[in-house]
C-alpha positions in Angstrom: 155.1 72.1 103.3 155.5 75.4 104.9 156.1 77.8 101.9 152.8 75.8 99.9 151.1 76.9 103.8 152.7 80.4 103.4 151.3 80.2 99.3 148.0 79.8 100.4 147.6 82.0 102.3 148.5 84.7 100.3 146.7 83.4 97.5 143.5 83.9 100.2 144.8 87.3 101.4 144.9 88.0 97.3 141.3 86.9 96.6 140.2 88.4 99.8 141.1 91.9 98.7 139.9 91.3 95.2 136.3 90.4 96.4 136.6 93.0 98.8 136.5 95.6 96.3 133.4 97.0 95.3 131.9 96.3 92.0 131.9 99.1 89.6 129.2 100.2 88.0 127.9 103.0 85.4 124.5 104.5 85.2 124.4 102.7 81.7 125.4 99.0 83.3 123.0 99.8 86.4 119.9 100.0 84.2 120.7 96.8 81.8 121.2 95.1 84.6 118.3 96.1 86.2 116.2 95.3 83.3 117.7 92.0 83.0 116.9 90.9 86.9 113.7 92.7 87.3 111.0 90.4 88.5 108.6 93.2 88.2 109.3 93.5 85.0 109.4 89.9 84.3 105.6 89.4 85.2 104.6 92.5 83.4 105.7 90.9 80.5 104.7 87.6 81.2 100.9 89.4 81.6 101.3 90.7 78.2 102.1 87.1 76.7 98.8 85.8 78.3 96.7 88.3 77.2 98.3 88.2 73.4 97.3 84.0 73.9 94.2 85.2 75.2 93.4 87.2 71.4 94.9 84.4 69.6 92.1 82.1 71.2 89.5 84.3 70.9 89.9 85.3 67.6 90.1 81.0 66.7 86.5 80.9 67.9 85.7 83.1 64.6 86.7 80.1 62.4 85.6 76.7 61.7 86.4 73.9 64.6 86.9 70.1 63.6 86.2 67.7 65.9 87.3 63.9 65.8 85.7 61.3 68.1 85.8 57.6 68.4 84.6 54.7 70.9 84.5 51.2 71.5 81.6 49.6 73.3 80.9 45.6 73.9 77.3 45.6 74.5 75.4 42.9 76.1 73.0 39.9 74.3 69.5 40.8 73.8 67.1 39.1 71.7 67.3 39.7 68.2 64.2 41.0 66.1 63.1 39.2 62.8 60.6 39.3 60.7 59.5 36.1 59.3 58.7 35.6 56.0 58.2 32.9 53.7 60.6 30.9 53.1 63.6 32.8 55.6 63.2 35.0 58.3 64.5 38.6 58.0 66.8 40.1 60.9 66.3 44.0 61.8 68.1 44.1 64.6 70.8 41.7 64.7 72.8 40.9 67.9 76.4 43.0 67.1 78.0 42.5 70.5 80.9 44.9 69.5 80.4 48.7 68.1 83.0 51.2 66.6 82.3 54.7 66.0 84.3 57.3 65.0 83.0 60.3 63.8 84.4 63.5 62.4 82.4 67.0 63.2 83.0 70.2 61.4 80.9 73.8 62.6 81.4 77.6 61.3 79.8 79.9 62.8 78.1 82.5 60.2 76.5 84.6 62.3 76.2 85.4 66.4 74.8 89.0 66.9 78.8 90.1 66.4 79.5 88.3 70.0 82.4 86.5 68.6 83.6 89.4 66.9 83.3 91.7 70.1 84.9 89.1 72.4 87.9 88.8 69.5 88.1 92.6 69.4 88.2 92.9 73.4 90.8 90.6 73.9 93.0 92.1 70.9 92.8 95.5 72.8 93.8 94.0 75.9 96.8 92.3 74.6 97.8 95.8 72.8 97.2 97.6 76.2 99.6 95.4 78.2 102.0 95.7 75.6 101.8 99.0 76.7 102.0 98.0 80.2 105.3 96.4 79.8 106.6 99.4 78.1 105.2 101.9 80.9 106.8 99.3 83.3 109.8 99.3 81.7 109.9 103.5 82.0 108.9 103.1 85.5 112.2 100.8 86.3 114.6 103.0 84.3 113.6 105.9 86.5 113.5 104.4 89.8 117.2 102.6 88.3 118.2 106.2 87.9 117.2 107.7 91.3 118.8 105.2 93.2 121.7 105.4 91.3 121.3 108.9 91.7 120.3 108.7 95.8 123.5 106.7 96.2 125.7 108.9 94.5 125.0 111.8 96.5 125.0 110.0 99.7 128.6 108.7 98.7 129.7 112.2 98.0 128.1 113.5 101.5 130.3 111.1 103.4 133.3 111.8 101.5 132.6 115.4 102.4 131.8 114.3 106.3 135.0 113.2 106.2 136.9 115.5 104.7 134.9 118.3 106.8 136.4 115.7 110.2 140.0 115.9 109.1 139.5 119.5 108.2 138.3 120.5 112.1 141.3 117.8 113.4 143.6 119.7 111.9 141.4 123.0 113.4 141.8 121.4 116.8 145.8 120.8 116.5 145.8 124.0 115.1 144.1 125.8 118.4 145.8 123.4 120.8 149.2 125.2 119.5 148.0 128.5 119.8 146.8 128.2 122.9 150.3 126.6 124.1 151.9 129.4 122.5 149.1 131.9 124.6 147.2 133.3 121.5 144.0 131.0 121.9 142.3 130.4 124.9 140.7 127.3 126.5 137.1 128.0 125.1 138.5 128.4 121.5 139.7 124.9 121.7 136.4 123.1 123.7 134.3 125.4 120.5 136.7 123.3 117.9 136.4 120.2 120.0 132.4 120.6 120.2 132.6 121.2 116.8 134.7 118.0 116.0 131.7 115.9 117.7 129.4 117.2 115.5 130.8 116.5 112.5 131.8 112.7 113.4 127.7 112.7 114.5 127.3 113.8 110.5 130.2 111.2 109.1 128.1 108.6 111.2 124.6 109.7 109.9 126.2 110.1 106.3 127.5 106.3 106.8 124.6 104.9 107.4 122.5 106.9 105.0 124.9 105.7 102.5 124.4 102.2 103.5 121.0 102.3 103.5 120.9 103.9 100.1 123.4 101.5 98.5 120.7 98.1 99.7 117.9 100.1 97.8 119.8 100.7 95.0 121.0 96.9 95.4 117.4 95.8 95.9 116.4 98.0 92.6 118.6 96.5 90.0 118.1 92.8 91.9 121.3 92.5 93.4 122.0 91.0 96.3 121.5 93.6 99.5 125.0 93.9 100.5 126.8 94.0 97.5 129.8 96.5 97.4 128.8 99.1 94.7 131.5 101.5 93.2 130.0 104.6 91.2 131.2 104.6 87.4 129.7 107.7 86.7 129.8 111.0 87.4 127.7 114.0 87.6 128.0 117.3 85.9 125.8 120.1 84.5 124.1 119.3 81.8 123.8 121.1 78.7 120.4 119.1 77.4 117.3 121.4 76.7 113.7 120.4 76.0 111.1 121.3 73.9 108.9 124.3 75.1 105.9 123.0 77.2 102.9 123.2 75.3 105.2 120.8 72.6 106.1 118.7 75.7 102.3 118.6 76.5 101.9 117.5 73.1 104.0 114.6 72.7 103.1 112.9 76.5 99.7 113.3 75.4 100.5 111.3 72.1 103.2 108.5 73.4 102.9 108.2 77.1 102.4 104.1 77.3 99.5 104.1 80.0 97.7 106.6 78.3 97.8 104.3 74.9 96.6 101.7 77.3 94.0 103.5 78.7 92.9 104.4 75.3 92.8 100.6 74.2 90.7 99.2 77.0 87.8 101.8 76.0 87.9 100.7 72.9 87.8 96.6 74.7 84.6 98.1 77.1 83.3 99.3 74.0 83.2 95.9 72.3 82.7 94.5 75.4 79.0 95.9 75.1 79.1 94.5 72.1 79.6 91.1 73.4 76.9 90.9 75.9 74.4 92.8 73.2 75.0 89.7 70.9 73.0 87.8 73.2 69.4 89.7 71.7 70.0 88.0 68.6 70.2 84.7 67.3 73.1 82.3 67.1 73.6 80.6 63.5 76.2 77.8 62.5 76.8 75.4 59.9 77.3 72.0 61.1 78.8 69.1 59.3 79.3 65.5 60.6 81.2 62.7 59.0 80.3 58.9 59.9 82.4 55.6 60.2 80.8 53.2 62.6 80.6 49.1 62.8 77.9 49.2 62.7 76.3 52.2 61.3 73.2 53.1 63.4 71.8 54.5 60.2 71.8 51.7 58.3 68.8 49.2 58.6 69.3 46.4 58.9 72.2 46.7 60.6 75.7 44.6 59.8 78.8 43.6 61.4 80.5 46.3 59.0 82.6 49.7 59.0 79.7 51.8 56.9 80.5 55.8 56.6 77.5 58.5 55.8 77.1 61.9 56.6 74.9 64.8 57.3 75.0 69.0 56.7 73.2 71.7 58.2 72.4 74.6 59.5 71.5 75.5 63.2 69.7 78.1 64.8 69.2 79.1 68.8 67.8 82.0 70.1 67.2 82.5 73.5 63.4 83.9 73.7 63.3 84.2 77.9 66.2 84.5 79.7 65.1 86.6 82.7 66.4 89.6 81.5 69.9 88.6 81.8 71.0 90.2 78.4 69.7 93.0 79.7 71.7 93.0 82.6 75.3 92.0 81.2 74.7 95.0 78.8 73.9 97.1 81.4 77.2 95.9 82.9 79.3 96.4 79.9 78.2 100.3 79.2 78.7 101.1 83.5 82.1 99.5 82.8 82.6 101.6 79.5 81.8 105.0 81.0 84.3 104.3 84.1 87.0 103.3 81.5 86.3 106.5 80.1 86.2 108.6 83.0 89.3 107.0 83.9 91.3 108.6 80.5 90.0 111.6 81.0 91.3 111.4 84.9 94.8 110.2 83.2 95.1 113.2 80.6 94.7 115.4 82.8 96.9 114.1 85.6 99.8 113.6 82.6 99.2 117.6 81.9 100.1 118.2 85.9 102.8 116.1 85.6 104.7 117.4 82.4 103.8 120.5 84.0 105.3 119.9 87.2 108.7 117.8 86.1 108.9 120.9 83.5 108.9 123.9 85.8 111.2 121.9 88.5 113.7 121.0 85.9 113.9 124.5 84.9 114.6 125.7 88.5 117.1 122.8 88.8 119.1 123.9 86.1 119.0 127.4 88.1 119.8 126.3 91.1 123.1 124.3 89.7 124.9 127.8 88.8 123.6 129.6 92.2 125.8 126.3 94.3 128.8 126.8 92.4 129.1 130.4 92.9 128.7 129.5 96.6 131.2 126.7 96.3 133.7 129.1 95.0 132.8 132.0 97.4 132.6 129.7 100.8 136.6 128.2 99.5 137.9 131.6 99.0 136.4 132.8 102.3 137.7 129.8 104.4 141.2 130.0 102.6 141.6 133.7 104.0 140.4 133.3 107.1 142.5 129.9 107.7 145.5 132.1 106.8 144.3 134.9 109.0 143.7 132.5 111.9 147.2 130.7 111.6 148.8 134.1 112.0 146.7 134.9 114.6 144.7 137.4 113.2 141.1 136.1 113.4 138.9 133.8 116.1 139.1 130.3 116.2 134.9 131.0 115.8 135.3 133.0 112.7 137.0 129.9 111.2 134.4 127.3 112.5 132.2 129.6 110.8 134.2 129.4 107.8 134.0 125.6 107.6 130.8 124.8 108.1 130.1 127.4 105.2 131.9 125.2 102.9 130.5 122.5 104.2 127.3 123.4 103.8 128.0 125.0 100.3 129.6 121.6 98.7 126.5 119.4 100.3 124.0 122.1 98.1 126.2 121.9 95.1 126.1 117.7 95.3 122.4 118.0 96.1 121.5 120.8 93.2 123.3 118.2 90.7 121.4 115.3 91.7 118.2 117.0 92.0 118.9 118.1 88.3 120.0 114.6 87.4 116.8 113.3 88.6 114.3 115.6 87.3 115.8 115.5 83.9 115.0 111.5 84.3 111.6 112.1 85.5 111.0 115.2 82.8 112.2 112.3 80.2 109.7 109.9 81.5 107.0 112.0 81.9 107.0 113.3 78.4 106.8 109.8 77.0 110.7 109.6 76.2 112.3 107.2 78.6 114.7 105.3 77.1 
C-alpha cells in the first residue's frame, strides 16, 4: 500500500513537471494556430457567407418563380339557384358543401427598369468585397500574430538580460567587498555596487512583469488561454530579404491590397445601387401563368362536385404614375451614397501611398540600425572585459566598471530591440504592400 502511495506520487510529481513546462511554439505554429482560433476571423468570414447568400437570392429574383397552392374549405348551405324550365329545372349554382383548390402559379419577369438587375449586381459586389474583407482580416491577424510574437520575444530576452546584468553586479559586489577587506576599495565603492544592484533587480522586476503582460497578449492573440506557458521556437537574426524599389512597391499595394479591391467593388454596388432605385421611373412587366385543379372549378358554370383543371396566361403591367416623388428621393440617396464611396477610395489610395511609404523608409533604417547595435555589442563586451580585468587587479574604480556594465547592458537591450523592430517592420512592409502571407 505504501510503495503504490509512494508510485503516485511520483507519477503526480512527473506530470506536474511535464505541464509545468511551457508550450513551445514557432512563429509558423503561432500564426496557424491563430488562424484556426480566431473569432475575429471566424465572423469575418461568416459575413462573407451571408453576403455570397445574399447574391445567390438576388440574382433568383431574375428568373421565373413557381408557386403551388392548395386549400380545403367546408362551406355552409345556402339556397340553391335554378332555373326552371319545362319539363326539369336547371341548377346554376348547386349547393357543393366541400371545395378543393389547388393551383399552380408561374411569373418571369421580362422587364423592371433594370431594378432586378441592379439589386443582383449590388449584392454580387458586395459578396466580392467581403471576400476581400476576410482576406484583409486575415492580413490584419498574421501581423498582429507576428508582433506579439515578436513583443514577447524581446521582452523574454530583456529579462534574461535583467538577470544576467543581476548576477553580473553580485558578483561586482563580492568582488568590492574583497577589495575593500583587503584595503584597496573603500566603503563608497561597495554602497555604489550595492545601489547599483537595486536598480537592476527594479529592472529584472519591471522586465518580469512586462514579460508577463506580453506573453497574455500574445495568448489572447492566437486565442489561447491567458496564462498559458509559452516557450519561443524561433529565433531572430538579420535578415538578408530585400524589396522591390518603392515606386514598384507603390505599384503592387495599389493593385492587390484587399480593402482597396473592396473599396473598389462597393462603388461599383453604389453605382448599381442608383440603378436600383432609378428602375422605379419605369414600368414593371411580367408574364404570368396560372394552372387550375379545383372541386369544383369556379370557372365552370354550372358548377359540379368534380376535380376540373383550366388555365390562364398573361402579361402584366404596373407603373407607378404618383408616388410623391419618392423615386426621386431613393435616387437622390443612391448617387449621395455613390459619391461618398468614392471619396472614400480616393481617401484609401492615398492613405496606402503613406503607408508603403512609411513601412518602406522605416524598414530601410531598421536594417541600418541592426549593424550600428552589433558593433556596439562587440565594442561595450570588449570594454567591460578590460576593465573587469583592470578592476580585479586593482587598477581601475569600482565606478569605471559600473560604467562598464550598464554599457553592455544597455548595448545588448538595443541590439534585441533593433532586431525586433526589423522583424516587425518587415511584417508590416509585407502587409502593407499587399503580400502578407
Amino acid at each position: 500500500m505504501k510503495t503504490t502511495f509512494v508510485a503516485a506520487i511520483l507519477i503526480a510529481a512527473a506530470l506536474s513537471s511535464v505541464t509545468a513546462q511551457p508550450k513551445m511554439l514557432t512563429i509558423e505554429e503561432s500564426i496557424a494556430l491563430g488562424l484556426e482560433n480566431s473569432r475575429v476571423l471566424h465572423a469575418s468570414q461568416m459575413r462573407s457567407e451571408y453576403a455570397g447568400a445574399k447574391a445567390s437570392e438576388m440574382s433568383a429574383m431574375l428568373y421565373p418563380s413557381l408557386k403551388l397552392q392548395a386549400s380545403y374549405q367546408r362551406l355552409s348551405e345556402v339556397p340553391e339557384f335554378k332555373i326552371p324550365l319545362p319539363g326539369f329545372p336547371v341548377s346554376i349554382f348547386p349547393y357543393i358543401p366541400n371545395t378543393y383548390t389547388t393551383r399552380a402559379s408561374l411569373q418571369q419577369p421580362l422587364f423592371t427598369g433594370w431594378k432586378l438587375q441592379g439589386a443582383a449586381d449590388n449584392a454580387s459586389y458586395q459578396a466580392e468585397a467581403a471576400r476581400n474583407d476576410v482576406v484583409k482580416d486575415r492580413a490584419d491577424l498574421v501581423y498582429n500574430i507576428k508582433a506579439a510574437y515578436w513583443n514577447l520575444y524581446r521582452a523574454k530576452e530583456v529579462k534574461r538580460l535583467a538577470d544576467e546584468n543581476v548576477k553580473q553586479i553580485a558578483s561586482h559586489l563580492d568582488d568590492a567587498e574583497r577589495l575593500m577587506k583587503q584595503g584597496m576599495a573603500t566603503i563608497n565603492d561597495v554602497l555604489k555596487v550595492k545601489v547599483q544592484l537595486s536598480n537592476s533587480k527594479i529592472l529584472q522586476s519591471d522586465a518580469a512583469n512586462n514579460q508577463r503582460l506580453a506573453a497574455m497578449t500574445f495568448n489572447s492573440t492566437i486565442g489561447m488561454p491567458l496564462e498559458t506557458e509559452i516557450g519561443i521556437g524561433s529565433q531572430l537574426t538579420p535578415a538578408t530579404r530585400e524589396y522591390p524599389q518603392l515606386d514598384r512597391l507603390l505599384s503592387g499595394a495599389l493593385k492587390q491590397r484587399p480593402e482597396l479591391l473592396a473599396t473598389e467593388l462597393r462603388v461599383k454596388a453604389a453605382d448599381a445601387a442608383v440603378t436600383t432605385a432609378a428602375g422605379s421611373w419605369y414600368p414593371q412587366i411580367y408574364l404570368t401563368g396560372n394552372y387550375y385543379y379545383a372541386r369544383p372549378n369556379q370557372r365552370i358554370i354550372p358548377a359540379v362536385d368534380q376535380f376540373k383543371d383550366t388555365w390562364d396566361f398573361g402579361v402584366s403591367l404596373q407603373f407607378d404614375l404618383w408616388n410623391n416623388l419618392t423615386t426621386l428621393h431613393q435616387t437622390s440617396q443612391a448617387k449621395a451614397q455613390l459619391e461618398q464611396t468614392r471619396d472614400a477610395l480616393v481617401n484609401l489610395k492615398d492613405g496606402i501611398t503613406l503607408e508603403v511609404t512609411q513601412s518602406y523608409l522605416s524598414f530601410q533604417q531598421a536594417k541600418e540600425r541592426i549593424g550600428l547595435a552589433e558593433l556596439t555589442v562587440d565594442q561595450a563586451n570588449e570594454n567591460y572585459r578590460m576593465v573587469a580585468e583592470k578592476y580585479k587587479s586593482g587598477l581601475t574604480t569600482s565606478s569605471e566598471l559600473l560604467d562598464a556594465e550598464v554599457a553592455l547592458l544597455q548595448s545588448k537591450l538595443q541590439l534585441t530591440q533593433s532586431l525586433v523592430d526589423h522583424e516587425l517592420a518587415d511584417a508590416r512592409l509585407e502587409k502593407v504592400a499587399g503580400n502578407a502571407r
